[in-house]
C-alpha positions as CSV (number, residue, x, y, z in Angstrom):
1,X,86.8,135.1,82.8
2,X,83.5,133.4,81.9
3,X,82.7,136.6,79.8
4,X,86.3,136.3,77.7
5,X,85.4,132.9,77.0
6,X,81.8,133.5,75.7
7,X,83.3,136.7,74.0
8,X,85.9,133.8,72.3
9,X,83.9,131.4,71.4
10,X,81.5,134.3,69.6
11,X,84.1,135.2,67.7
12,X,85.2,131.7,67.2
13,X,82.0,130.6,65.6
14,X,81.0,134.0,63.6
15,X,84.4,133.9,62.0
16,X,84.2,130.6,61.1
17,X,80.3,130.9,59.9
18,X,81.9,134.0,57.7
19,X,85.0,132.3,56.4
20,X,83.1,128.5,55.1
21,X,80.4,131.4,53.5
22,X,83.6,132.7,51.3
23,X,84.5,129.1,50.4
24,X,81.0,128.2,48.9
25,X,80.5,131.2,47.2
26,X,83.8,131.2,45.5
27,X,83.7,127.5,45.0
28,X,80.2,127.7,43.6
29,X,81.2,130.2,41.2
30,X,84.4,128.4,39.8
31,X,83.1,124.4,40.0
32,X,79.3,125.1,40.4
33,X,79.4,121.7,42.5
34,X,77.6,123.1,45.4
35,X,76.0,119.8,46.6
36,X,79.3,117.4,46.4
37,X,81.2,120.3,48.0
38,X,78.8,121.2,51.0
39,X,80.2,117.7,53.5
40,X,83.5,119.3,52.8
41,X,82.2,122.8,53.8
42,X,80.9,121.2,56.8
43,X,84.3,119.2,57.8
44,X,85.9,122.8,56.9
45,X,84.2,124.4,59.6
46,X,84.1,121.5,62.3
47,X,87.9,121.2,62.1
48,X,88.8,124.6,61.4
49,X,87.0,125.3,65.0
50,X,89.0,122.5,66.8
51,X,92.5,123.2,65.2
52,X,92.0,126.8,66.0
53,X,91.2,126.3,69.5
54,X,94.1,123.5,70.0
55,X,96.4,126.3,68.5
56,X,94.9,128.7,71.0
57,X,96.0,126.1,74.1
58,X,99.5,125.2,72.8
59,X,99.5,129.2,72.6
60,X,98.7,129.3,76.2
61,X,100.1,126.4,77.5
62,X,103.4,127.5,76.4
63,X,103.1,131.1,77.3
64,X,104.1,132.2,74.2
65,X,102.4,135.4,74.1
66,X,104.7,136.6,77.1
67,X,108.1,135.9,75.2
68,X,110.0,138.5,73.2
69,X,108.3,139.9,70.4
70,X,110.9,138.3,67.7
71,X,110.4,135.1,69.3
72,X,106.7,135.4,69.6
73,X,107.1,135.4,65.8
74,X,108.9,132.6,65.1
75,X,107.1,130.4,67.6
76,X,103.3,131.4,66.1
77,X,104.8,130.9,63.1
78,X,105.7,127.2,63.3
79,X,102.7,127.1,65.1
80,X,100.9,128.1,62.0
81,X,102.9,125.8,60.0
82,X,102.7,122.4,62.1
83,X,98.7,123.1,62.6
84,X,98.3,123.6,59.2
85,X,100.3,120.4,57.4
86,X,98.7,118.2,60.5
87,X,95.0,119.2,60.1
88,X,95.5,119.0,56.4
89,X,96.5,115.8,56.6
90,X,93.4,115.0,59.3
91,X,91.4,116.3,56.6
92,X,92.0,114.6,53.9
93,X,91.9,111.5,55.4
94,X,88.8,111.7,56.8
95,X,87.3,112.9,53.5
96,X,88.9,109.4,51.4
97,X,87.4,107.1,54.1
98,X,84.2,108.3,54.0
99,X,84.2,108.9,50.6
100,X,84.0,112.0,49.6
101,X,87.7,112.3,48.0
102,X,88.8,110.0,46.1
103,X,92.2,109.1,44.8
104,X,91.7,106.9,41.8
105,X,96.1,105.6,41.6
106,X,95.7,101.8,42.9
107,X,98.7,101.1,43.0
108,X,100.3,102.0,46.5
109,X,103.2,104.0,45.6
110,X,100.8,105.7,43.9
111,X,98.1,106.7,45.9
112,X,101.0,108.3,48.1
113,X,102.1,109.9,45.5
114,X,98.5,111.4,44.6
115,X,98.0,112.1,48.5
116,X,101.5,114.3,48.6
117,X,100.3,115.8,45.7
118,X,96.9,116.8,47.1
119,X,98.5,117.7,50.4
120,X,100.4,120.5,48.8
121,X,97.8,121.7,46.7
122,X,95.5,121.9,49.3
123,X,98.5,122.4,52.4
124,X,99.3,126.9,51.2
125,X,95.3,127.7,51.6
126,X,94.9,125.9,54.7
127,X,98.3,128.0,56.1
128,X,97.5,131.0,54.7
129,X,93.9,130.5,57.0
130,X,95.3,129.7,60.1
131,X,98.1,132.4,59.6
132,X,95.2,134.8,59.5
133,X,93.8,133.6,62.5
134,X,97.0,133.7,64.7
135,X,97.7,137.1,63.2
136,X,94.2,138.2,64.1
137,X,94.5,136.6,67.3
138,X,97.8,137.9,68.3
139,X,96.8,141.4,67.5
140,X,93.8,141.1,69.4
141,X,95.8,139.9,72.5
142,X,98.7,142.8,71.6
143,X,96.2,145.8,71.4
144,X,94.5,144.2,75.0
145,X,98.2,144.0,76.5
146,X,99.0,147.8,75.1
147,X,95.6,148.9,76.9
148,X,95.8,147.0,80.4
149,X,99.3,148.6,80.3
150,X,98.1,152.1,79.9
151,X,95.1,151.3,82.4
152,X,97.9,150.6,85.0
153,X,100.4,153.9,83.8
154,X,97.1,155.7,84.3
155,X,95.9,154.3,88.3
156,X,99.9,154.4,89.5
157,X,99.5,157.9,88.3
158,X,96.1,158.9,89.9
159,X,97.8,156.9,93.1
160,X,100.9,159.2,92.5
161,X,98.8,162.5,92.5
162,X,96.3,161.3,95.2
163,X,99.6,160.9,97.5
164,X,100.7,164.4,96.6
165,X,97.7,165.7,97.4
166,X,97.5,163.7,100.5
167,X,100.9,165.3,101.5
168,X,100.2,168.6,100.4
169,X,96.6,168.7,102.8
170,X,99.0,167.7,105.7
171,X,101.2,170.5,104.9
172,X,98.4,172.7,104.5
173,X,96.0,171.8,107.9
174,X,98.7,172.2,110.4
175,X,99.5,175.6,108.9
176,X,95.6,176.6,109.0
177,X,95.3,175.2,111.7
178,X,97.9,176.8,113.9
179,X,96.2,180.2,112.1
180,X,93.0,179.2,113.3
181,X,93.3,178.8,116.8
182,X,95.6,181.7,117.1
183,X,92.9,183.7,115.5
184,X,90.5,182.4,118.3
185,X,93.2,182.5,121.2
186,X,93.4,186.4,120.0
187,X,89.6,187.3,120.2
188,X,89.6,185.5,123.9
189,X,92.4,187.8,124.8
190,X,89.9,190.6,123.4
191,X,87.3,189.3,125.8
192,X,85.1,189.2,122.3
193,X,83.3,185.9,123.6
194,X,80.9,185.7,120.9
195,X,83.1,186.0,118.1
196,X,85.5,183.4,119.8
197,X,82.5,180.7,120.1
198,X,81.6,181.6,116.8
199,X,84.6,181.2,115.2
200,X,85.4,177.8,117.5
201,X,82.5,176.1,115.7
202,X,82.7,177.1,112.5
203,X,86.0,175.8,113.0
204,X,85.2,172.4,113.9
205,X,82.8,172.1,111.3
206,X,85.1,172.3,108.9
207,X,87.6,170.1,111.0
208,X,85.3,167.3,111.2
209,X,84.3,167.9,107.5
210,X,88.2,167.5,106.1
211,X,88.3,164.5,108.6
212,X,84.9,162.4,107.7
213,X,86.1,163.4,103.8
214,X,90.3,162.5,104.1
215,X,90.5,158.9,102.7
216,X,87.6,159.3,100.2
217,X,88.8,159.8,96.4
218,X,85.3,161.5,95.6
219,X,82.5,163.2,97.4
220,X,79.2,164.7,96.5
221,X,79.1,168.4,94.9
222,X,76.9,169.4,98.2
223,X,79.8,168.3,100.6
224,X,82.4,170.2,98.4
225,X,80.4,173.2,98.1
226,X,79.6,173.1,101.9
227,X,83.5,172.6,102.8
228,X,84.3,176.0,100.6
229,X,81.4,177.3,103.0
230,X,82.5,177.2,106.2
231,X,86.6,177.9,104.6
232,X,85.2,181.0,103.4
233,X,83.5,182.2,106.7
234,X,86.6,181.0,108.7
235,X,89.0,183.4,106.3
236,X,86.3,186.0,106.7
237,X,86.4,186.2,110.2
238,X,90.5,185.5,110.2
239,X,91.0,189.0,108.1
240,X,87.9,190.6,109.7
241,X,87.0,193.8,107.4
242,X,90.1,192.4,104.9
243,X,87.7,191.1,102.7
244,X,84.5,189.7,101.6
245,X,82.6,187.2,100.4
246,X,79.4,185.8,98.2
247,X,77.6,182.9,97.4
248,X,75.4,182.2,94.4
249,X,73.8,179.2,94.4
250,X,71.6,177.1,91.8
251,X,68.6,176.0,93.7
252,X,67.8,173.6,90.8
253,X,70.5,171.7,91.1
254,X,71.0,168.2,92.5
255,X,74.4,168.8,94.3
256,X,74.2,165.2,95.9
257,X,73.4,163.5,92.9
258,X,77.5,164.8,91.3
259,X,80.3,163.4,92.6
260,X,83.3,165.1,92.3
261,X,87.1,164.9,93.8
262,X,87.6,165.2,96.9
263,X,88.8,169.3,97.8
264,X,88.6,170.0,94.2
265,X,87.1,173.6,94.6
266,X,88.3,174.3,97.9
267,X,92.2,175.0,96.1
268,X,91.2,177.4,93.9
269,X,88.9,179.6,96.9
270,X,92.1,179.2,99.0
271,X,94.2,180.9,95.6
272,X,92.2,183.2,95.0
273,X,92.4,184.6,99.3
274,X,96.0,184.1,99.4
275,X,97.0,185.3,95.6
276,X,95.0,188.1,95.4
277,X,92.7,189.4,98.0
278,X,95.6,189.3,100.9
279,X,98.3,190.7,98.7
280,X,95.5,193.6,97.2
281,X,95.2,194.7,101.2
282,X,92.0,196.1,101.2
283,X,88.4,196.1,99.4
284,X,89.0,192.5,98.3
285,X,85.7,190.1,97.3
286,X,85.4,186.3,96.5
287,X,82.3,185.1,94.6
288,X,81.5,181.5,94.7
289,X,78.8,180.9,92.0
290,X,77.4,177.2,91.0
291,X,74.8,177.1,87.7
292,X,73.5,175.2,85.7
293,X,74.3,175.4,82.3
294,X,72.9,172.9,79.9
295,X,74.0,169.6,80.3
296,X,76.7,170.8,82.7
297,X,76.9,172.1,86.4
298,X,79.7,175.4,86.3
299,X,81.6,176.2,89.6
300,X,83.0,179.6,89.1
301,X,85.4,181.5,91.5
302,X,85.6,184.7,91.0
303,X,87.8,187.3,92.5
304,X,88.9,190.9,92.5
305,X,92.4,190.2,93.5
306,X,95.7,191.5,92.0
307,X,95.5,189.3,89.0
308,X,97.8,186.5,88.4
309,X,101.0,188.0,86.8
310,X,101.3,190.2,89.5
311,X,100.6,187.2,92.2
312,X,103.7,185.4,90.4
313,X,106.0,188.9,91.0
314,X,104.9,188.0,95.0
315,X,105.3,184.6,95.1
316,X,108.9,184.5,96.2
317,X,108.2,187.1,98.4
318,X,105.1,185.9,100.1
319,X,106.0,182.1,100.4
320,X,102.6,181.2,99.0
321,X,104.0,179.1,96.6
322,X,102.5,176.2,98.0
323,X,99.0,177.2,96.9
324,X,99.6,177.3,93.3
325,X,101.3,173.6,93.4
326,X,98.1,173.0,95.5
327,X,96.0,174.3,92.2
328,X,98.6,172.7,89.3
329,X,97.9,169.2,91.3
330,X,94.1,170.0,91.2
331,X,94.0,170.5,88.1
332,X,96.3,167.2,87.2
333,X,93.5,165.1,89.8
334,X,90.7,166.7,87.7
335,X,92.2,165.5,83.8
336,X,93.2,162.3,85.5
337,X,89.5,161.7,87.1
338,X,88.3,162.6,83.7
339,X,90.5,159.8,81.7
340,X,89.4,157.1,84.1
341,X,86.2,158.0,84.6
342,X,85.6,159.0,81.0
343,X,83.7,162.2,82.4
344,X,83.8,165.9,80.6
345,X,85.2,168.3,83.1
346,X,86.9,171.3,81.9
347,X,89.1,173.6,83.9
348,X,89.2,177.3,82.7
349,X,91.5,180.2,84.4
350,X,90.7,183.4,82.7
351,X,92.8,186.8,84.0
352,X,90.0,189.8,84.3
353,X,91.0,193.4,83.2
354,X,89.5,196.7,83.5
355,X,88.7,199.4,81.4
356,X,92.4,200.4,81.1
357,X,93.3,196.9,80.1
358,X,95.1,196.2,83.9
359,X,94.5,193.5,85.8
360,X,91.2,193.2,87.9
361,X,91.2,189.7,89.7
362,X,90.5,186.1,88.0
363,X,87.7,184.1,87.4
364,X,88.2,179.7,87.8
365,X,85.6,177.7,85.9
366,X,85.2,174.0,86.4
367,X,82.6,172.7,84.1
368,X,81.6,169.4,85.1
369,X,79.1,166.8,83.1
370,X,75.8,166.1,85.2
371,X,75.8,162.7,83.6
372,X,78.8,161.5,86.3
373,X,78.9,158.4,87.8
């Protein structure tokens, strides 16, 4: 509040300063009076200040600015129009009593008469100012009411996805979950202790890790990039020999340093499993890969799956349909997060082909600004 009203009176002052500037120059180069006309200049400015700022409080006061738009016009316009014919009035008195103005009639009828007439010739330019500044102000005040309403549009909306991908996680852990442990009640069954512990911790990593990271909107690159981690080494020991998976990793980087959405990555590894390793059956490989490149940090997730045209072919077949919502909402998160947080991350999905032009897997790249708040 304090910084709208220094912001205010700024403006106040400088417009003003700029507007009583105008007046000598133009005056100057009419009359050439320059010294008689500078007290006037100076009453100019001094009342021209208060009368703005009394229209500013009846504007206020009378919550005008909140009405309809039509009346909004005919209330700043009477505004304008009682403002102007009272502080031209104010004016012009103060200028005859101290001097400055002079009506030469002695007669009383007329010395009215020579005030009327110097209240009209004087009343259009002081209108046609204050006009200006209610138009400027109401503009001002229109374009900050069009913006706070767009800055609210724009958080119910990032509230709106954050709750869909709220409910789409708890639709999604159960369902890994259930995997999971069935996965480790099957390898105690085998009597392959080892792999059972092994796969029990990893496990709880990653459970602990979705918990500590469930309520936060963003979380550092290392935390995201160590939650696709332990996913990958779960899935890997899930499907045993039904796939692989790498990890290239930029050294150079300051992963703790970038924030980034919460499960942003993790998605697109869990599309790229479902969509086209597991349908592809065997000889399937995921590449996680995190460079640097320029001014920017690429994630890429790269796969050698069945490509995405034939994943759409499966989907009603498989039932996988909730991963793809899962990456459409990802991607909605990620433009969102970029509008509010006026960041430049890009989201690429390119379809790979081989030599015979069929499909070979596809490749995500998230390109995300190091300079991120």
């Amino acid at each position: 509040m304090k910084l709208r009203s220094t912001t205010y009176w700024k403006c106040q002052f400088a417009g003003w300063s700029g507007f009583v500037i105008v007046v000598f120059v133009f005056n100057h180069l009419i009359y050439h009076d320059s010294g008689e006309f500078f007290p006037m200049l100076v009453s100019i400015y001094i009342l021209g200040l208060l009368f703005s700022h009394l229209m500013k409080i009846t504007i206020i006061k009378f919550g005008i600015l909140n009405k309809s738009f039509s009346a909004q016009v005919i209330y700043l316009s009477l505004l304008s129009f009682f403002y102007s014919l009272f502080g031209t009035i104010v004016w012009m008195l103060i200028m005859i009593n101290l001097g400055f103005w002079k009506i030469t009639d002695s007669d009383q009828s007329d010395w009215i008469e020579g005030f009327i007439h110097g209240l009209f010739f004087n009343l259009f330019p002081v209108l046609l100012t204050f006009s200006g500044w209610v138009l400027i102000y109401f503009l001002f005040h229109y374009v900050q009411g069009v913006r706070r309403e767009e800055q609210l549009k724009t958080q119910y909306q990032l509230q709106m996805i954050e709750l869909e991908a709220k409910a789409l996680r708890a639709q999604m852990n159960p369902h890994f979950i259930f995997n999971c442990l069935n996965s480790i009640k099957s390898l105690i069954q085998q009597h392959e202790e080892d792999k059972s512990v092994n796969y029990l911790t990893t496990f709880s990593k990653l459970i602990r890790t979705l918990f500590s990271n469930a309520d936060k909107k963003e979380i550092s690159l290392y935390d995201e990039i160590e939650t696709c981690k332990l996913y990958l080494q779960l899935e890997a020991m899930r499907f045993d020999t039904g796939f692989s998976y790498s990890l290239h990793i930029d050294e150079t980087i300051d992963f703790k340093s970038i924030e980034v959405p919460a499960l942003i990555i993790q998605p697109f590894v869990e599309n790229a499993i479902w969509h086209g390793i597991v349908p592809k059956g065997t000889g399937g490989h995921v590449e996680l890969s995190v460079i640097k490149n320029d001014n920017s940090v690429d994630i890429v997730i790269d796969d050698n799956g069945i490509g995405r045209e034939a994943s759409g072919r499966n989907k009603p077949i498989s039932g996988l349909i909730h991963q793809s919502k899962g990456v459409n909402l990802t991607q909605s998160r990620l433009e969102l997060h970029n509008l509010l947080r006026k960041r430049k991350a890009i989201l690429q999905t390119l379809d790979k082909k081989d030599e015979q032009g069929l499909a070979s897997g596809t490749k995500v790249i998230i390109s995300i600004n190091e300079e991120t708040s």
